[in-house]
C-alpha positions as CSV (number, residue, x, y, z in Angstrom):
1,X,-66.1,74.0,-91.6
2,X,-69.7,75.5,-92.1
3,X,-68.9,79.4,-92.3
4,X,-65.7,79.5,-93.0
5,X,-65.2,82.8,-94.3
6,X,-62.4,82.9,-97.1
7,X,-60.6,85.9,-98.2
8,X,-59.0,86.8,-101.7
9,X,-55.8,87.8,-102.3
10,X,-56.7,91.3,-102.5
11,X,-58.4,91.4,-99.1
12,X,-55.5,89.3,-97.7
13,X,-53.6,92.2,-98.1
14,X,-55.5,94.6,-96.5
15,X,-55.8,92.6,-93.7
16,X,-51.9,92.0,-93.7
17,X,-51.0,95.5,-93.8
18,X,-50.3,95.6,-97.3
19,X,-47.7,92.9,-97.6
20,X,-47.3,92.5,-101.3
21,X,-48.3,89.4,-103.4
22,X,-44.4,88.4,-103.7
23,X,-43.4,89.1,-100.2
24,X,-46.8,86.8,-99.0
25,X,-45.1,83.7,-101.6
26,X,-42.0,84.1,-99.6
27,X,-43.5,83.9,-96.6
28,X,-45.9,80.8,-97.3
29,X,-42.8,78.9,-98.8
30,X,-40.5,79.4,-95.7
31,X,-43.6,78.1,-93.9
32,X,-44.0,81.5,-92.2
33,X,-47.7,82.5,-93.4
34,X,-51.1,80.3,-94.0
35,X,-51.3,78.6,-96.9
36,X,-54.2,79.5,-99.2
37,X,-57.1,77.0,-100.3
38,X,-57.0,76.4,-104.2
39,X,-60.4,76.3,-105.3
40,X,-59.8,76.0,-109.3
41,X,-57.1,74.5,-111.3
42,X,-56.1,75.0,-114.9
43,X,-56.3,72.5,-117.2
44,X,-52.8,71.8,-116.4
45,X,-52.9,72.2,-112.9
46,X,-51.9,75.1,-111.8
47,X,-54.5,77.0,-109.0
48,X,-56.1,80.1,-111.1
49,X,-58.1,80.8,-108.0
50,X,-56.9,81.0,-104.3
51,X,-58.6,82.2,-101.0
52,X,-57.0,82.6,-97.2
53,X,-59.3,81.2,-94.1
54,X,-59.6,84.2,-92.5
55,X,-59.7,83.1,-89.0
56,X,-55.5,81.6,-89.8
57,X,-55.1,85.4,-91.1
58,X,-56.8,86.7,-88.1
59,X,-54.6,84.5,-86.0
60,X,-51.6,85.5,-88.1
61,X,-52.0,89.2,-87.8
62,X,-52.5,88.5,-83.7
63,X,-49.3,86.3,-83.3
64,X,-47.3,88.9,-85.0
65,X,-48.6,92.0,-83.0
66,X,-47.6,89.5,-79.8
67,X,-44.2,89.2,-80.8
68,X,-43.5,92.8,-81.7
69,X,-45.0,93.6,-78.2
70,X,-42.6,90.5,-76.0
């Protein structure tokens, strides 16, 4: 994965269109967005920072224009 490019929550957004944090945790627990990378945990566990592979968002973004175009 040299140059993978990963994106922060903020500029998730953008590329989503805005989609809001909550409605983007609904959509990654029905399984219906990418799920972000943790890359730092508390010290009990919990992910304090996330980032998106952009290319799945890019891919996300695509598959959704397709279907609103079918």
């Amino acid at each position: 994965m040299n140059g993978t490019r990963l994106d922060s929550l903020r500029v998730t957004r953008r590329i989503c269109g805005g989609l809001s944090e909550s409605t983007l945790r609904r959509l990654i627990a029905a399984g219906r967005f990418p799920r972000p990378v943790v890359l730092g945990r508390n010290r009990h566990g919990r992910p304090v920072r996330i980032a998106w592979i952009h290319e799945e968002l890019v891919d996300w973004v695509r598959d959704r224009i397709s279907a609103d175009r079918e």
